[in-house]
C-alpha positions, 0 to 999 in steps of 0.5 A, spaced: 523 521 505 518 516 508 518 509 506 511 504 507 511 497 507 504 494 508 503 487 506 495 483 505 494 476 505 488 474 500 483 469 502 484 464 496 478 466 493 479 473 494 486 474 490 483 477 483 479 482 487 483 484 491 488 485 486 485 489 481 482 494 487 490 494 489 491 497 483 486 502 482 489 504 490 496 504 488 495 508 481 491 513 484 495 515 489 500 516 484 498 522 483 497 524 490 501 530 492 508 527 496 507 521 492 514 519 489 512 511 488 507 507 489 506 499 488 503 493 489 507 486 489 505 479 489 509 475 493 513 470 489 513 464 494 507 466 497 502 469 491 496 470 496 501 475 499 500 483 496 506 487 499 506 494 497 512 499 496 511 506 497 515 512 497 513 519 500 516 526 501 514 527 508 510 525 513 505 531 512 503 528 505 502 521 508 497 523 513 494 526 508 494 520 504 490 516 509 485 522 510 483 521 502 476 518 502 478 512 496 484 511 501 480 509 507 475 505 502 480 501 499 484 499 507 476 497 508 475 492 503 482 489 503 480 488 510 474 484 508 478 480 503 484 478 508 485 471 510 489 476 517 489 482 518 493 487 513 501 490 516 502 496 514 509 500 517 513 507 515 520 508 516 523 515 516 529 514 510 534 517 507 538 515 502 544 513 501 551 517 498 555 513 495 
């Protein structure tokens, strides 16, 4: 499994946009093939702060999660929206048997 964590910071005047496009990204990448999970968080000592959390089968679905046109389109206008440049890092997981 793949994990990814990407984290945006919002310019003040941003915030509501960029939330609302967030959550058009994240509900259609749920439907992505290899999409286990997929979510938007604001941050909650620092609101303008979006991180997302999500889950892949593997990391052919992830690339091809970036080659979705509405994906690349949405990493540009979060880019226009940031206060900073936006993070994104992805992890190979598995999970843990207890």
């Amino acid at each position: 499994m793949i994990i990814v964590i990407g984290r945006v910071l919002a310019k003040s005047n941003s915030l509501a946009e960029l939330l609302d496009l967030s959550l058009e990204h994240v509900r259609r990448s749920r439907t992505e093939p290899g999409c286990l999970s997929h979510a938007v968080h604001q941050d909650a000592e620092n609101p303008l702060r979006l991180v997302f959390l999500e889950e892949w089968a593997d990391y052919a679905s992830l690339q091809e999660h970036f080659r979705v046109p509405a994906s690349r389109a949405f990493v540009g206008a979060a880019r226009a929206l940031a206060a900073e440049p936006p993070t994104i890092n992805s992890y190979d997981a598995n999970p843990l048997k207890f």
